[in-house]
C-alpha positions as CSV (number, residue, x, y, z in Angstrom):
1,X,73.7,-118.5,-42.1
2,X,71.0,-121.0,-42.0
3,X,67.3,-118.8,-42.2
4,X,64.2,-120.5,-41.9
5,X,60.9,-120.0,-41.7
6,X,58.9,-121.6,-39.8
7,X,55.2,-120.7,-40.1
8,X,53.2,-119.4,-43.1
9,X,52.7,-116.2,-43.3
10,X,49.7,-115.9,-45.8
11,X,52.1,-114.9,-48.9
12,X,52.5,-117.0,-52.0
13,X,54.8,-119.2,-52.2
14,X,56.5,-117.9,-55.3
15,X,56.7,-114.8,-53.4
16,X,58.6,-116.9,-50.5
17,X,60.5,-118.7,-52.9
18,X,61.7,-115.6,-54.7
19,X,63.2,-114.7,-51.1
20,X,64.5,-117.6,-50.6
21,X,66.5,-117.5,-54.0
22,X,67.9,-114.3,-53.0
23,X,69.6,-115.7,-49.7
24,X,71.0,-118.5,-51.2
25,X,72.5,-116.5,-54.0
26,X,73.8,-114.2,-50.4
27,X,75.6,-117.4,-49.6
28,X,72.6,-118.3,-46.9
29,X,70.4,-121.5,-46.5
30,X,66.4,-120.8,-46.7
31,X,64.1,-123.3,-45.3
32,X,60.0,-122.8,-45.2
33,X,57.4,-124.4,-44.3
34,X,53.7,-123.6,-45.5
35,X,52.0,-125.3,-42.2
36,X,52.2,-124.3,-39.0
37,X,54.3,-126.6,-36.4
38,X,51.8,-128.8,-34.5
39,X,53.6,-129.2,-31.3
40,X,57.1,-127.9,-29.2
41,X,58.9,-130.8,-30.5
42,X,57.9,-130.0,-34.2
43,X,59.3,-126.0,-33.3
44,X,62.7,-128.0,-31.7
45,X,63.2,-130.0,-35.5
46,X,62.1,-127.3,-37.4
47,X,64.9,-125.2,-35.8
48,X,67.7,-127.4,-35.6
49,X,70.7,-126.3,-37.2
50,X,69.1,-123.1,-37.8
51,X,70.6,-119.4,-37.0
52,X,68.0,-117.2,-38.1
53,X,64.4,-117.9,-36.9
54,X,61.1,-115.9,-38.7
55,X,57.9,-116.5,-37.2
56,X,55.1,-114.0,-37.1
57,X,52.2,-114.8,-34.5
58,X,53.1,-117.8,-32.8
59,X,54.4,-118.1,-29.8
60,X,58.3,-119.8,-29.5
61,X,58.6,-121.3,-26.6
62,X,61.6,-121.0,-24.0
63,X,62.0,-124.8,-24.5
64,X,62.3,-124.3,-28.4
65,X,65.2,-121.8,-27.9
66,X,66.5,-123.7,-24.8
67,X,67.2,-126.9,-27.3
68,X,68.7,-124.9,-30.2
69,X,71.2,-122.4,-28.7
70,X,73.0,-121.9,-31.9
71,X,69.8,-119.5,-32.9
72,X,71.0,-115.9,-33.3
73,X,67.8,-114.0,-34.3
């Protein structure tokens, strides 16, 4: 599956690297990204091609999940 993470969630980036390391070994892709998106069409990249979505306080717009419908979670 392809797992990303789209917002920075105040952990250290070893710490999210480390994760990521441990889904790729799973056979899974791990994307991250240490700024938050600046705008809906930054959200629709970010999640292209993407199955897994983790975000913590943003909002995800309807229009976000509207352009990406291979998201599962």
């Amino acid at each position: 599956m392809n797992i990303s993470l789209l917002e920075p969630l105040g952990v250290k980036a070893e710490v999210i690297d480390a994760f990521g390391q441990e889904m790729e070994k799973a056979g899974h892709s791990f994307t991250w990204y240490a700024e938050k998106a600046g705008s809906v069409d930054e959200l629709i990249a970010r999640s292209k091609d993407q199955e897994i979505i983790m975000i913590a306080n943003s909002p995800y717009p309807a229009e976000v999940i509207e352009a990406n419908p291979q998201i599962k979670l």
